[in-house]
C-alpha positions as a LaTeX table, in Angstrom:
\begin{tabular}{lrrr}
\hline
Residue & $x$ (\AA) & $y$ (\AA) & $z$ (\AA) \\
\hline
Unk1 & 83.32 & $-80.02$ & $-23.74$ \\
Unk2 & 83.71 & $-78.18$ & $-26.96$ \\
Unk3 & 82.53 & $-80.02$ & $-29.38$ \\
Unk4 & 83.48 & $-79.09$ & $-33.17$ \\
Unk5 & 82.88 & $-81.29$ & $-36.82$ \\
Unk6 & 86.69 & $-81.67$ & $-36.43$ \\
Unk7 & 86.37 & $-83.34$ & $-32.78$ \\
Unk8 & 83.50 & $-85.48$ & $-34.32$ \\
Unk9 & 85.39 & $-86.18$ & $-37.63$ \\
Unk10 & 88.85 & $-87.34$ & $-35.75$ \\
Unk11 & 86.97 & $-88.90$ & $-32.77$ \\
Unk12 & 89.09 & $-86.36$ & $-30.47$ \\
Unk13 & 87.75 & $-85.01$ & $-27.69$ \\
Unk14 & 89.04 & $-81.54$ & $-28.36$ \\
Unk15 & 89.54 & $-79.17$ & $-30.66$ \\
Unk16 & 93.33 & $-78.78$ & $-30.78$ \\
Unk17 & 96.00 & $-80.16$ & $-32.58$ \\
Unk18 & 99.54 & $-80.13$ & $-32.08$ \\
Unk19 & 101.62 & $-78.57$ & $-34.91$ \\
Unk20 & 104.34 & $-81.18$ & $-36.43$ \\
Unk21 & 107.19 & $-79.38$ & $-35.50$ \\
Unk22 & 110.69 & $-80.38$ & $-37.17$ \\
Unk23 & 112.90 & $-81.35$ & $-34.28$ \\
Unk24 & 110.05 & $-80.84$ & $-31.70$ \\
Unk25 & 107.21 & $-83.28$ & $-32.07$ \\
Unk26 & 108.87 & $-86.32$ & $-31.80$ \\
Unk27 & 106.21 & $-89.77$ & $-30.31$ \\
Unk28 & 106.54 & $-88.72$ & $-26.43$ \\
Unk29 & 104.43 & $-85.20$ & $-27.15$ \\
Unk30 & 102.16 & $-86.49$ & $-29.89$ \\
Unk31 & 101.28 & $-89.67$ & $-27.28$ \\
Unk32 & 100.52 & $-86.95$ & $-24.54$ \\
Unk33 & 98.20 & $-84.27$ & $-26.66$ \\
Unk34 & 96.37 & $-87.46$ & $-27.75$ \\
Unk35 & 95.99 & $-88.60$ & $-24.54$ \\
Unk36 & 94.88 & $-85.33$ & $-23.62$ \\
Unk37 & 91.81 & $-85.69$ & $-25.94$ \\
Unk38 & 93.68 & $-83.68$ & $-28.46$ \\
Unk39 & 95.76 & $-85.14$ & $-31.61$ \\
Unk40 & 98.89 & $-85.02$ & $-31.55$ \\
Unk41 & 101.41 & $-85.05$ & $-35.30$ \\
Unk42 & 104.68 & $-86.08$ & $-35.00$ \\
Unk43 & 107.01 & $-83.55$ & $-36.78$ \\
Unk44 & 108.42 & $-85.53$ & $-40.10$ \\
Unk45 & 110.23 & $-82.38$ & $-40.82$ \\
Unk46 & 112.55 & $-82.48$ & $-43.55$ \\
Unk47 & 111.92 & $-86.13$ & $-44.22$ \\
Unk48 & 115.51 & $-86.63$ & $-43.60$ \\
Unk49 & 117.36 & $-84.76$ & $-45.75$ \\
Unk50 & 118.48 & $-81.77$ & $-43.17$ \\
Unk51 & 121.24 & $-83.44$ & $-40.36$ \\
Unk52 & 119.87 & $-83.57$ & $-37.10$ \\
Unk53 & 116.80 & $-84.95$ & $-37.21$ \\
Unk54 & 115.06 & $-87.28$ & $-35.03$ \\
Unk55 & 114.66 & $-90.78$ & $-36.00$ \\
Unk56 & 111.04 & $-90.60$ & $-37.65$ \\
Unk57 & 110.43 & $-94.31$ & $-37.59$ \\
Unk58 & 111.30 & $-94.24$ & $-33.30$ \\
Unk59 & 109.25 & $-91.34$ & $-32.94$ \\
Unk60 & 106.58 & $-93.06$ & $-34.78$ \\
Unk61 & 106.66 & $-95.93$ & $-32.91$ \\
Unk62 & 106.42 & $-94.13$ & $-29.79$ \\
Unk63 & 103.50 & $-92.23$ & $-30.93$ \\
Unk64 & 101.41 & $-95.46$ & $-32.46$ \\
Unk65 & 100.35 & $-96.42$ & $-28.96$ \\
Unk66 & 97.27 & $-93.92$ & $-29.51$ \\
Unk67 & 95.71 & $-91.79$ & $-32.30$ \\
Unk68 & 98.26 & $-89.30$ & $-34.05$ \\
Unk69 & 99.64 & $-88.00$ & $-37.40$ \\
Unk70 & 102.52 & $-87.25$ & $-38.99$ \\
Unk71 & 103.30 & $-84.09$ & $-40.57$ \\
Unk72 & 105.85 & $-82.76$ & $-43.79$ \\
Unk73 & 107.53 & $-80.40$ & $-45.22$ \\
Unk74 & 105.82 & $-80.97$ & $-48.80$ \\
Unk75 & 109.14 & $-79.32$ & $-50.63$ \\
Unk76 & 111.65 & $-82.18$ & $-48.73$ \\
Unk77 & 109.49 & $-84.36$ & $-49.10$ \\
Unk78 & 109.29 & $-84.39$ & $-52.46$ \\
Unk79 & 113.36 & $-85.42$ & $-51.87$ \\
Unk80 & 112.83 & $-88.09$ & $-50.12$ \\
Unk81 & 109.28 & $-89.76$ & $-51.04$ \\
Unk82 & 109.96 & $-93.36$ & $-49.47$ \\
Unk83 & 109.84 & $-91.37$ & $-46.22$ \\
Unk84 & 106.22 & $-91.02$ & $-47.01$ \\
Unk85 & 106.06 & $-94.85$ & $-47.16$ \\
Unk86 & 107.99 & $-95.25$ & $-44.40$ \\
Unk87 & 105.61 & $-93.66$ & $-42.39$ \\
Unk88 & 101.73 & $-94.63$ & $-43.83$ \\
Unk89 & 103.04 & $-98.61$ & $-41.86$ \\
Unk90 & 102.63 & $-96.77$ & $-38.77$ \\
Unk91 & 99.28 & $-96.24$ & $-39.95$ \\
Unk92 & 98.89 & $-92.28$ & $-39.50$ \\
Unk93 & 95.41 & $-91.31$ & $-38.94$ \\
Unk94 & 96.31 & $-88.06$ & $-40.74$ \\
Unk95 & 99.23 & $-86.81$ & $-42.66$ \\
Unk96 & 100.04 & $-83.42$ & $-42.46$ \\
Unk97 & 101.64 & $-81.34$ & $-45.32$ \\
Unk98 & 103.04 & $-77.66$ & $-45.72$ \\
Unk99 & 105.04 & $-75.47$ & $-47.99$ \\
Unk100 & 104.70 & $-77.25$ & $-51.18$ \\
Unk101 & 102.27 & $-78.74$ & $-53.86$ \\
Unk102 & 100.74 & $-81.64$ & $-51.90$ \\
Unk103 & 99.62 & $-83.58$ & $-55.11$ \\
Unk104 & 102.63 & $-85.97$ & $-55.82$ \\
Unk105 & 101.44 & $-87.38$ & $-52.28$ \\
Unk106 & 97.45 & $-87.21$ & $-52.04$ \\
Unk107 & 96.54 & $-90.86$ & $-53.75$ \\
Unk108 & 99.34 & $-93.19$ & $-51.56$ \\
Unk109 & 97.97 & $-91.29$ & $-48.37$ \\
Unk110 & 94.65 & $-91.86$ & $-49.38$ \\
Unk111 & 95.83 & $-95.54$ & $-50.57$ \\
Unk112 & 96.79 & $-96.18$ & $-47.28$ \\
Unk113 & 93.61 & $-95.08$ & $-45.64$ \\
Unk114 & 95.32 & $-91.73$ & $-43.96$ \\
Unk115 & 93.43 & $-88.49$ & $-44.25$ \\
Unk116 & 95.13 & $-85.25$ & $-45.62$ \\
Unk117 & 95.71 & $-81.98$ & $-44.07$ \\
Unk118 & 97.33 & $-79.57$ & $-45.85$ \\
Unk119 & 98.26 & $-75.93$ & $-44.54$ \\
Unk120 & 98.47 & $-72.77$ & $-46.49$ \\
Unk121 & 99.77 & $-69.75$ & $-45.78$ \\
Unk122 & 98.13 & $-67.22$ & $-49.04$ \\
Unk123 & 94.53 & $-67.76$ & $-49.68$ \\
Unk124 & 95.13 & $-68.58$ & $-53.38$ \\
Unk125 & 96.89 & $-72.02$ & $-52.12$ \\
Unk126 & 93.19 & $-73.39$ & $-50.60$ \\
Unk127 & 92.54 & $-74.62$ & $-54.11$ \\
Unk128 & 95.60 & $-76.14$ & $-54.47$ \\
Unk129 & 94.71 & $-78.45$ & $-51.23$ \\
Unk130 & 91.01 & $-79.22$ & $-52.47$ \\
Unk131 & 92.19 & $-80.51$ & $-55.59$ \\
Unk132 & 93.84 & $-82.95$ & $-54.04$ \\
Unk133 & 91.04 & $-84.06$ & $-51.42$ \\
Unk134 & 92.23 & $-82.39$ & $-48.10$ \\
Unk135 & 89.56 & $-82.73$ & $-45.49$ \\
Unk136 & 91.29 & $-79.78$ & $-43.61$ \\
Unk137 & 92.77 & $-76.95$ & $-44.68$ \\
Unk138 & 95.16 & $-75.31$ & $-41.86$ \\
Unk139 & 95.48 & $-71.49$ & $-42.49$ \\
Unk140 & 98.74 & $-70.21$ & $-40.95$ \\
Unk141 & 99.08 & $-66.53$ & $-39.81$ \\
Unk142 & 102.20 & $-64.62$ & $-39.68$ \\
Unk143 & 102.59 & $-65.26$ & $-35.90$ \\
Unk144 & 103.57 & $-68.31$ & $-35.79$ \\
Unk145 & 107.29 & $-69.94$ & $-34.89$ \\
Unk146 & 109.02 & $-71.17$ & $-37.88$ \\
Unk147 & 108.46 & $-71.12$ & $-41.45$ \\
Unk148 & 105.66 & $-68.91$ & $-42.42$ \\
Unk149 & 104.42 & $-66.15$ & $-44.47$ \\
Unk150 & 103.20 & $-62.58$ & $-44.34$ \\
Unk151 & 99.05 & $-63.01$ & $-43.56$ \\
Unk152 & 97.87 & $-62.57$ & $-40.22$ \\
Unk153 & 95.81 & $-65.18$ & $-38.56$ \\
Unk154 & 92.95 & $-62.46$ & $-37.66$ \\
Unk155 & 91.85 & $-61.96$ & $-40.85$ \\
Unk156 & 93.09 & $-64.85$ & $-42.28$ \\
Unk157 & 90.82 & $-67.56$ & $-40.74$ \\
Unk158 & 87.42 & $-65.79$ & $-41.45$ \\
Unk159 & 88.32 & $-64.99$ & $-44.98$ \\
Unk160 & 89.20 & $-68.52$ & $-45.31$ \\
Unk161 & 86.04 & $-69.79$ & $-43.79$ \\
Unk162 & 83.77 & $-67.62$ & $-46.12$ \\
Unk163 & 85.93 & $-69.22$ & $-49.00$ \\
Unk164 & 85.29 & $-72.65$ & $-48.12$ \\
Unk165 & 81.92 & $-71.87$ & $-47.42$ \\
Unk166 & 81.62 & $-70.90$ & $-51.31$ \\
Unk167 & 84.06 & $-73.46$ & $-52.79$ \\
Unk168 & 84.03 & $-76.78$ & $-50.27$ \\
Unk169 & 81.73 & $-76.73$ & $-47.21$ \\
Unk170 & 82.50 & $-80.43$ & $-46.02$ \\
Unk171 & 86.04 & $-78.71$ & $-46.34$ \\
Unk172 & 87.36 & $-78.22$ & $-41.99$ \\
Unk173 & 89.26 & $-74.83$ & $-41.08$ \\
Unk174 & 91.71 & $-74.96$ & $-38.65$ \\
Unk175 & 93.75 & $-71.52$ & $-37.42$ \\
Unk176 & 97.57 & $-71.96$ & $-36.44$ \\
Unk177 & 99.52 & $-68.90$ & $-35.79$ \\
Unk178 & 99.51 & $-67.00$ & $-32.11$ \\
Unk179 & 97.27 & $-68.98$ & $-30.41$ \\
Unk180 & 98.87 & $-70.20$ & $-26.43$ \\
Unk181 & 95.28 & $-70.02$ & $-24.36$ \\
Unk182 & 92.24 & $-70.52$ & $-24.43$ \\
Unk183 & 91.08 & $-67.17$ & $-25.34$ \\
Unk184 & 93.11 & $-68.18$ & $-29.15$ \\
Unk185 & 91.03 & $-71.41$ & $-28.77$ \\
Unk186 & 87.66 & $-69.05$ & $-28.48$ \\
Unk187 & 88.98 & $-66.40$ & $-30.88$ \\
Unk188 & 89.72 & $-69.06$ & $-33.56$ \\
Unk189 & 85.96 & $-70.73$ & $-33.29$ \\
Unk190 & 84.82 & $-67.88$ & $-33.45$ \\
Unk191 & 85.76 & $-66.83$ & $-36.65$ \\
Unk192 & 85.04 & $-69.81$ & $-38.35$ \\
Unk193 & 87.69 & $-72.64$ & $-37.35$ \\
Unk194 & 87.01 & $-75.63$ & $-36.35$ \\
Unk195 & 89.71 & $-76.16$ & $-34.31$ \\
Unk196 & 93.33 & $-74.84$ & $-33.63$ \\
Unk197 & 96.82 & $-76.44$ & $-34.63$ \\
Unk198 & 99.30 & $-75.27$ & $-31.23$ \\
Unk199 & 102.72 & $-74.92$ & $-32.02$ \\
Unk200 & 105.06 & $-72.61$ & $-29.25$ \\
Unk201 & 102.75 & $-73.35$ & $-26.38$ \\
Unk202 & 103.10 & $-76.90$ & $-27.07$ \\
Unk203 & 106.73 & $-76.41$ & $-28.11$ \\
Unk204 & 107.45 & $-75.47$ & $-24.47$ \\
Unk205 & 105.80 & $-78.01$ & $-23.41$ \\
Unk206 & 107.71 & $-81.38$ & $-20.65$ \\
Unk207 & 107.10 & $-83.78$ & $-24.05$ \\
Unk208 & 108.51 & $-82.05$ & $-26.42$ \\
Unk209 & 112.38 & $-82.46$ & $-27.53$ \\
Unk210 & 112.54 & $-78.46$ & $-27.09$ \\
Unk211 & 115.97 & $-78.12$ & $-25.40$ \\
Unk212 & 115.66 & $-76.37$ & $-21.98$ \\
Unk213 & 118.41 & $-73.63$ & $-22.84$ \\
Unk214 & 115.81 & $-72.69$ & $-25.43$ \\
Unk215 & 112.98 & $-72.75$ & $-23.29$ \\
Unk216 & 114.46 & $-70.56$ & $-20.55$ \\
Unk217 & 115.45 & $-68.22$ & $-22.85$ \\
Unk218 & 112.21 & $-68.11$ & $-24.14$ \\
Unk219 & 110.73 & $-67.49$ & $-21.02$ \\
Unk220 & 111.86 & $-64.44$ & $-20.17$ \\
Unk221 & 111.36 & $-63.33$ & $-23.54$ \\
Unk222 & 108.27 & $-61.12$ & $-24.95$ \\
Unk223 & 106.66 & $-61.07$ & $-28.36$ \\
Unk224 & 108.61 & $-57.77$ & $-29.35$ \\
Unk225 & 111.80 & $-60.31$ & $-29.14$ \\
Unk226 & 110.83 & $-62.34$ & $-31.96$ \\
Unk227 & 111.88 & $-61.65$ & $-35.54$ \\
Unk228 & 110.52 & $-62.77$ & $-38.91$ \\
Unk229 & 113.10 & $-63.40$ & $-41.84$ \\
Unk230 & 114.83 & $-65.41$ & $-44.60$ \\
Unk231 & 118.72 & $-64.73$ & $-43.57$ \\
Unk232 & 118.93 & $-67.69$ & $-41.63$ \\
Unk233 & 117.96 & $-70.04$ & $-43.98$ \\
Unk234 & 120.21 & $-68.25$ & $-46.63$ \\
Unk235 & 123.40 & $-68.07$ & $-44.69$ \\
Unk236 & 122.64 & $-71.74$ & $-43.50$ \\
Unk237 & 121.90 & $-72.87$ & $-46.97$ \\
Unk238 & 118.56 & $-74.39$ & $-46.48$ \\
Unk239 & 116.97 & $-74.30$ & $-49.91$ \\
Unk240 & 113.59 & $-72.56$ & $-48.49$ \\
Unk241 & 110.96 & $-71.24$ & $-50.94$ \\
Unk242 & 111.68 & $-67.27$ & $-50.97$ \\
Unk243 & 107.95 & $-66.60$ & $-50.60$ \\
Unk244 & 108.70 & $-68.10$ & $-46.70$ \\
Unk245 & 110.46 & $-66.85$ & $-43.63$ \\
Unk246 & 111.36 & $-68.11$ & $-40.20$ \\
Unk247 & 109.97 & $-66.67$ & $-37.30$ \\
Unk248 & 112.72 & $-67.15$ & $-34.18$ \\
Unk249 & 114.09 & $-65.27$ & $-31.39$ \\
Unk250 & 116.46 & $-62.46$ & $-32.07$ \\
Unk251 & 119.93 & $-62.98$ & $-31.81$ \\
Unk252 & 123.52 & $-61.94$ & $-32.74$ \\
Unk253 & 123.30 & $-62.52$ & $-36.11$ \\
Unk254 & 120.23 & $-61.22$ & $-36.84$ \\
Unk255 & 121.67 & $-57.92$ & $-35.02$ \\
Unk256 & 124.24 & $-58.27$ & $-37.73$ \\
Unk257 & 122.15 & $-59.79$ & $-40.83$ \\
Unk258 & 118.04 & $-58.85$ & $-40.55$ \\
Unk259 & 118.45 & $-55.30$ & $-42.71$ \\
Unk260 & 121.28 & $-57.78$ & $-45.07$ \\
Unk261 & 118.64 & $-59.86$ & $-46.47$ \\
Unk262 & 120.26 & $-59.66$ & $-50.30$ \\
Unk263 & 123.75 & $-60.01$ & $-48.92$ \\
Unk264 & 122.66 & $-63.12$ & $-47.20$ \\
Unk265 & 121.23 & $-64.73$ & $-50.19$ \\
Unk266 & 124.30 & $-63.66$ & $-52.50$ \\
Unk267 & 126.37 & $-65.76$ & $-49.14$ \\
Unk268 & 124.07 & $-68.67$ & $-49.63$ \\
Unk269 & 125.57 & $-71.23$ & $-47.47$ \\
Unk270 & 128.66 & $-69.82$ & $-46.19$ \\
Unk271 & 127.31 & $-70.19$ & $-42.46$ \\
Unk272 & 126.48 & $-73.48$ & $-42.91$ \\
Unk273 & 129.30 & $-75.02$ & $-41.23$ \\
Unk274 & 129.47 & $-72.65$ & $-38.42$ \\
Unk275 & 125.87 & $-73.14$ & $-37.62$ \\
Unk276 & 126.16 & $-76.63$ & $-37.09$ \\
Unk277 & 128.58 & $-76.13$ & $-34.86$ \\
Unk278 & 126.95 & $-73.23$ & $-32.94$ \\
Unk279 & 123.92 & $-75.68$ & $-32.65$ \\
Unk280 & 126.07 & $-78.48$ & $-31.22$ \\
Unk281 & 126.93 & $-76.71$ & $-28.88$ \\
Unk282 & 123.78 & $-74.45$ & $-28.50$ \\
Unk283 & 125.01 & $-71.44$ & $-29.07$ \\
Unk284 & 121.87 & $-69.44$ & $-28.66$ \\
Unk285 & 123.37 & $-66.13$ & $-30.01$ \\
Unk286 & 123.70 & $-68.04$ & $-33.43$ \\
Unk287 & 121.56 & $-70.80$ & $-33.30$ \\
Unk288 & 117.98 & $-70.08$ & $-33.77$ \\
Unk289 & 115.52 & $-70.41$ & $-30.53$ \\
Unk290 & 112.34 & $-70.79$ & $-33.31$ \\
Unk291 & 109.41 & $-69.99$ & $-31.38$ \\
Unk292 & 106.31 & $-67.44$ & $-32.73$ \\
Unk293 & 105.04 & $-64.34$ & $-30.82$ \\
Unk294 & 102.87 & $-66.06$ & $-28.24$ \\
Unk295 & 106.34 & $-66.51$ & $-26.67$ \\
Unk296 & 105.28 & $-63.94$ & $-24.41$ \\
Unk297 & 102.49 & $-65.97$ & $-22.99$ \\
Unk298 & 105.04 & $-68.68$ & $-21.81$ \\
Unk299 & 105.75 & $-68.91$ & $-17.98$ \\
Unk300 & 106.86 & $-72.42$ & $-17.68$ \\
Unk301 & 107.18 & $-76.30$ & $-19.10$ \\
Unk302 & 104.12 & $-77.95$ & $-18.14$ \\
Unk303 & 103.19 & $-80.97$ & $-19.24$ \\
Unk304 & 101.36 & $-81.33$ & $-22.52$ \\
Unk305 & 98.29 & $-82.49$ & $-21.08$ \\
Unk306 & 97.77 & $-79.25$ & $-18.70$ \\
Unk307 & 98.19 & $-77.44$ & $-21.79$ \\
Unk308 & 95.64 & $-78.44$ & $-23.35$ \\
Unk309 & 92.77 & $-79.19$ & $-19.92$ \\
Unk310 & 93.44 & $-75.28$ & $-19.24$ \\
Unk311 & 93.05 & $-74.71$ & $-22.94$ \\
Unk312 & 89.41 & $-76.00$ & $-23.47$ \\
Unk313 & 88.96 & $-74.71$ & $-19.57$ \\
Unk314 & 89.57 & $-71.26$ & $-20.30$ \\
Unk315 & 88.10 & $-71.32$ & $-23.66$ \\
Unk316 & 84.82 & $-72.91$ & $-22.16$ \\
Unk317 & 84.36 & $-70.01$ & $-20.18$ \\
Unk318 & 85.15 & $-67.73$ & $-22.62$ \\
Unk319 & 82.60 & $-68.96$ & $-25.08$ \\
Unk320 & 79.65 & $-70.22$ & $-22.20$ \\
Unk321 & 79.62 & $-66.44$ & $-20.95$ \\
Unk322 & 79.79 & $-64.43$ & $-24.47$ \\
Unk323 & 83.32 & $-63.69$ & $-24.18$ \\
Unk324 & 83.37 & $-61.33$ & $-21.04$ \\
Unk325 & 85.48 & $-62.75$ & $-18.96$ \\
Unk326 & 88.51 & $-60.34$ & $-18.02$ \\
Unk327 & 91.30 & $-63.18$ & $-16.73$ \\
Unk328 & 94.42 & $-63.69$ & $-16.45$ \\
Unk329 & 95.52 & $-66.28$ & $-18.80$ \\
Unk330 & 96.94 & $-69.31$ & $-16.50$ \\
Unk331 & 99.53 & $-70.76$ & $-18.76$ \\
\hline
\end{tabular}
């Protein structure tokens, strides 16, 4: 087994997290990556303020069988606070928060005996999550599905581990962003993580509330078919921070609106309607299939708990024999 300070400071068995993904993680996937030895966060998402949603409290419920979390989206949250409540009396052993200042939140998680994680995506936002107390920062490179930014996990996670190093050693590092296998698991202890957060691998997994029309399409998709913007959010008229994008599959309207991006903002919202509808009725050449670029990696929908076994297998290997194997990732 690998063990890591964040397997001995959870009392997980591995290193490996799943990522709280809006729509995604609801209880059934968070329950299975725990049982797996992992943790599993159920995706609080927009806290409710978006249409669509899961139920949080069900999911919850299904999850509270076992160790998980539950994970925000700081700027909704700050919408819709009682959410917050709502969830610490399903007594979270972490709460996860990203894309926003996590302060407003820090003392009733703490109050309730939770621990905070908070992700960044710039380097200048770690201080922002040890003033508040996080015990783990999550750095998340530009790979990843979703909402995200412009650094790159590569370089990200090492200059983020010499940082904490400096600033907050008791501080833990985890890497999110392109990492599928176990040779991310490897990569990312190597450079200074203490663990991974998985998000696409994970998204495809038999748990997760990933429709299967996404999925397929995803599966015969490659990295190059992913894009990175901000029209969707602006023609949907989802009130995202500008300094984030979504990473998703390419589409029809990103044929028409990826090079539009100021045209799209000046439309804010006029798509919003249509949308809904195209997702109702999952219209994949409008709706967004939101995966990152390790959508290449992705054969199948196994269950959650082969995931992450050949995770930690492969990754074993990798790190027992100095990193040269040459395999075939077995996803």
């Amino acid at each position: 087994m690998i063990k890591t300070r964040l397997t001995e400071r959870f009392g997980i068995q591995h290193p490996i997290m799943c990522a709280p993904m809006a729509y995604v993680t609801g209880g059934e996937l968070a329950a299975a990556v725990s049982r797996a030895g992992g943790l599993g966060i159920v995706g609080g998402g927009y806290a409710g303020t978006v249409g669509g949603e899961p139920d949080l409290e069900t999911e919850l419920a299904q999850a509270k069988s076992g160790k998980f979390g539950v994970g925000f989206i700081t700027w909704a949250l700050e919408r819709a606070p009682k959410m917050l409540t709502k969830a610490l009396q399903y007594s979270p052993l972490c709460v996860f928060l990203s894309f926003g200042d996590p302060s407003p939140f820090a003392a009733e998680i703490a109050q309730a005996g939770a621990v905070l994680i908070c992700q960044v995506q710039f380097l200048s936002q770690i201080d922002m999550a040890l003033k508040v107390g996080a015990a783990a920062v999550v750095v998340q490179g530009s790979e990843a599905g979703g909402h995200g930014a412009s650094r790159s996990t590569f370089p990200f996670v090492p200059e983020a581990a010499d940082y904490l190093k400096k600033h907050s050693p008791e501080t833990l590092l985890l890497a999110a962003g392109g990492i599928a296998d176990g040779r991310g698991l490897a990569a990312a202890l190597m450079l200074g993580a203490d663990g991974v957060v998985v998000g696409t691998r994970l998204w495809a997994s038999a748990e997760a509330l990933t429709p299967e029309a996404h999925t397929d399409k995803a599966i015969a998709a490659t990295g190059d078919s992913t894009i990175r913007t901000k029209v969707l959010d602006a023609l949907r008229g989802t009130p995202w921070p500008k300094e984030y994008s979504l990473r998703f599959l390419k589409n029809k309207l990103t044929d028409e609106w990826a090079s539009r991006e100021n045209e799209a903002f000046s439309a804010f919202g006029t798509l919003s309607e249509q949308y809904a509808e195209a997702r109702a009725r999952h219209d994949l050449q409008t709706e967004a299939v939101v995966c990152g670029e390790v959508v290449g990696l992705l054969k199948d929908r196994p269950t959650a708990e082969s995931i992450v076994n050949s995770m930690v297998s492969q990754a074993e290997g990798l790190l027992r024999d100095g990193g040269t194997l040459n395999f075939t990732s077995q996803l």
